[in-house]
N, C-alpha and C positions, 0 to 999 in steps of 0.2 A: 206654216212655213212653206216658202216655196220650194218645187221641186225645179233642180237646175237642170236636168233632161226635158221636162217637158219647156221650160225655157228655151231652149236648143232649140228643141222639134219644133216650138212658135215660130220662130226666128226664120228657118227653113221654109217654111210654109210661105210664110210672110214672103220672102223674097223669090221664089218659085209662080208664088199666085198658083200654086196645081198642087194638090195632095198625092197624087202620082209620084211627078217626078220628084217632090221633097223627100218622098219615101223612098225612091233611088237612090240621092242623095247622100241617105241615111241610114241605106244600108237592111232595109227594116220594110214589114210589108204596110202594105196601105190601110190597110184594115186597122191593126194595133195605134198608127201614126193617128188618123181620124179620132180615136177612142182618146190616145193619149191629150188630144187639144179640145176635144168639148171637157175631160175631166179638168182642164186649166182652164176654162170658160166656168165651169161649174162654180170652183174654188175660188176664184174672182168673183164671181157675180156680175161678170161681164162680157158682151159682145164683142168678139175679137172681129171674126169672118163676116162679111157679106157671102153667102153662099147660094149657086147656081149652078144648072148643070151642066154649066160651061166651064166658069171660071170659078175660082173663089179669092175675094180681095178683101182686106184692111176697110174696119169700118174707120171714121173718123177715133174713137177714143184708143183702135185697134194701131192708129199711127203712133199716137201718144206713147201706149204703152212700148210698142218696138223700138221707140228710140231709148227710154229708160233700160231696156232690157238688154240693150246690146251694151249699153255704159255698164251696165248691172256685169254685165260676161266679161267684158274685157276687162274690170276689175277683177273679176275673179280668176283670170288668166294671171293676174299682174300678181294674186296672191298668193298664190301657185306656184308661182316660179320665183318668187322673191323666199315662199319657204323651202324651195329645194337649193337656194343658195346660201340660205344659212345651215340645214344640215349639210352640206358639204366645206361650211366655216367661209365661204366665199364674203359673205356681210356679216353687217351685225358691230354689236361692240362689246369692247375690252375693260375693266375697270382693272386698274394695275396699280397697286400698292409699293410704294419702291422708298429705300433709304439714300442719303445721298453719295454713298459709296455708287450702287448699282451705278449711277448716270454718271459719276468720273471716271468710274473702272470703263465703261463704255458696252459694258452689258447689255443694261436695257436699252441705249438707243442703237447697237448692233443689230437685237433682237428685232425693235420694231421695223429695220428697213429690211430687214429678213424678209417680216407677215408683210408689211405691203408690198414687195415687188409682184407677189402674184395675187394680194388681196388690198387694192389701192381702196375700195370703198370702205375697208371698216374704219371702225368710227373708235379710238382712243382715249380713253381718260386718266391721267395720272394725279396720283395723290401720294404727296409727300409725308409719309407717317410713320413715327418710329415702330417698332418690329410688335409692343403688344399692341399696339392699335389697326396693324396689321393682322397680327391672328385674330382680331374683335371681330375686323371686317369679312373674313374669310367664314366665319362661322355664321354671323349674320347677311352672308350674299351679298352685302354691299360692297367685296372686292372678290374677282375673280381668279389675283395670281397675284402672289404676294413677294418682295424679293426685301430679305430682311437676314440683321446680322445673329441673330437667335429665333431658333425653329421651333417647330411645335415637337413637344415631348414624343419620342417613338411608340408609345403604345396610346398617342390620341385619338379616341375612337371616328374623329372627324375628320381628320387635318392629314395630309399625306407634305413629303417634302426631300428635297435632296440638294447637297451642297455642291454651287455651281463656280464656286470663285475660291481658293486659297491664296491670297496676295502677300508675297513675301515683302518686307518691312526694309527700305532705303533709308539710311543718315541722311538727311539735306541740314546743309550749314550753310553760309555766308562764306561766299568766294573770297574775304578777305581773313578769315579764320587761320589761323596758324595750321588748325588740324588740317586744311584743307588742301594744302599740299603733300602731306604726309603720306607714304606709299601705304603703310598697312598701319590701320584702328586698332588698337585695343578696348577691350575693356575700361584700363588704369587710364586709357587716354579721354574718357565722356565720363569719369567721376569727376564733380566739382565742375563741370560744364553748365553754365544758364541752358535750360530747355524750355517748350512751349509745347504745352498740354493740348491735343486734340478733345476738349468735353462738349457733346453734341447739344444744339439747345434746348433738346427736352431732358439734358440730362438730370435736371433735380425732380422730375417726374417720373420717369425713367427707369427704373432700375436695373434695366438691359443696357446702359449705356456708361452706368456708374459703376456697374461690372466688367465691362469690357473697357474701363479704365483703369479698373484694381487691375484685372489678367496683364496689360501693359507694363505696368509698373513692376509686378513679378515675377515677367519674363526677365526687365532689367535686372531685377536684382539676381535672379538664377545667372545671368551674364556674365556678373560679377560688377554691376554699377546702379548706385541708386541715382535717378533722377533728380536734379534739383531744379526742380519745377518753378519758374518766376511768372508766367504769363501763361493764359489760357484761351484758348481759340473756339469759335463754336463750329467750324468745320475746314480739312485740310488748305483749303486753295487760300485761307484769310493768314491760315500759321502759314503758309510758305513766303504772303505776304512778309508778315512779321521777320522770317528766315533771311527776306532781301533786306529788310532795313539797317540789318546787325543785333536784332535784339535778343537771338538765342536763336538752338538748333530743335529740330524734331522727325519725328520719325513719321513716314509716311509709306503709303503702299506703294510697290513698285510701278503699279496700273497708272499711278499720276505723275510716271515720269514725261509724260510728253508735255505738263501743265506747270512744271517747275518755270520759273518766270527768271531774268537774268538778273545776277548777281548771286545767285545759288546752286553751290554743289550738290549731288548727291553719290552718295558712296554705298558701294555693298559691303555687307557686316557677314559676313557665311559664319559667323561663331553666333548670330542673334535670329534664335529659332522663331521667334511671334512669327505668327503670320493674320492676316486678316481674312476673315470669312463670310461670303454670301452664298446667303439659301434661299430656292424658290422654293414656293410653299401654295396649296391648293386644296381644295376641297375634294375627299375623296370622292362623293356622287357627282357626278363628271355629266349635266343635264346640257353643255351646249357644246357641240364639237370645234367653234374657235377659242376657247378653250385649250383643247387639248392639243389642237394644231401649237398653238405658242409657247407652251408647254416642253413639246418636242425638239421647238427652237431652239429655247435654253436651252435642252440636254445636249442636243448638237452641239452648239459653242461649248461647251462644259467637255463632253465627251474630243473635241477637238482643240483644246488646249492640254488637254491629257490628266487630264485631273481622275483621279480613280474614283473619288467617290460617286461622280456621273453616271458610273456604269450601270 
């Protein structure tokens, strides 16, 4: 293996033509400088120097090698400084596991213009995947931050996590619904009301989804209304659809009031506790620091909407 010092010292030599002055240069006395470049001569099997005791210059294969060796250094420069920019999280890339709450609540695309204003080169990958195929990924490194509606169990010996989203739960009807003029909801007022089912489309795979449809349902009924459920949507923005057409009402996060599309209301319910929940989620050996930079992101948003369990 070569030695990148006595590369150096080549280099010097080379461009000097004097062992003197390269050893100025260099900081280093003449003597050690000479010794250290016949031992690179040795280790080659090659004739670098014409040597005289005048000058000393670059045999012909002595040119060859100096142009290799300076590409050889300033690659190694370029290596060098490309890893002190990822331990500082400057580059590099993200693999980020997200549901599609995250990216309407506006979470993760907050987050990401957070990491790029000061880290414009890393490099993103998102992958749409419900919450166990997120902790699959998490476990197997093929994702680095996971943002998912059910966490990893608190005593997982691997998986660290904390909830960044609590989204309180809006009525949206069809602006020409009778209810929709009505100052205050009740309960007795959305018993016997057509509804439209948010079931996400991995929900018959799923079991995180087909749960967090029964907890829906039970919140209603704790409310005092069961749902009659006629139609079923595979994610919020397609039922608000359905909500403009006239074909029933449903309940969505607050986070999508700005995605309500016209022809539908939405009303607050302060008696209808559900609310809806995202968690980021991460591998607790923490081996690359953008990572943990985005990490921090979330908690910041999290921590700056006031959510307690952020802290």
């Amino acid at each position: 293996m070569l030695d990148i010092r006595q590369l150096q010292y080549f280099v010097a030599v080379a461009e000097e033509e004097h062992v003197g002055r390269a050893a100025e240069r260099l900081h280093i006395s003449q003597s050690p400088l000479s010794r250290q470049i016949a031992q690179l001569e040795d280790k080659l099997g090659l004739i670098l120097f014409e040597r005289s005791a005048q000058r000393i210059r670059l045999t012909r294969d002595g040119h060859t090698f100096l142009a290799e060796t300076r590409a050889f250094l300033t690659h190694g420069n370029r290596l060098e400084s490309l890893a002190r920019r990822l331990g500082r999280g400057d580059e590099g890339g993200l693999c980020i596991g997200y549901i599609d709450n995250a990216m309407h609540t506006g979470v993760l695309p907050d987050g990401l213009r957070a990491l790029r204003v000061g880290r414009p080169q890393v490099h993103i990958a998102l992958y749409n995947l419900h919450s166990a195929e997120q902790v699959e990924g998490l476990r197997q490194r093929s994702l680095d931050i996971a943002l998912l509606c059910v966490p990893p169990l608190p005593d997982d010996p691997d998986l660290d996590s904390v909830q960044i989203l609590s989204d309180p739960m809006l009525l949206a009807l069809p602006a020409a619904h009778p209810l929709a003029a009505k100052a205050e909801l009740t309960p007795a007022d959305l018993a016997g009301q057509e509804w439209i089912a948010v079931l996400h489309k991995v929900a018959v795979l799923n079991k995180d989804s087909a749960l967090k449809h029964d907890n829906f349902v039970a919140a209603c009924v704790r409310a005092g209304f069961t749902p009659d459920i006629r139609l079923e949507a595979t994610e919020p923005l397609t039922a608000l659809g359905l909500v403009a057409a006239g074909l029933g009402m449903v309940m969505i996060q607050r986070s999508l009031r700005q995605h309500v599309p016209a022809g539908v209301v939405v009303r607050e319910l302060a008696w209808f506790s559900y609310r809806t929940p995202l968690w980021a989620a991460w591998h607790k050996v923490n081996l690359r620091p953008l990572v943990g930079i985005f990490r921090e992101i979330l908690l910041a948003q999290a921590l700056a909407s006031d959510l307690p369990d952020a802290a």
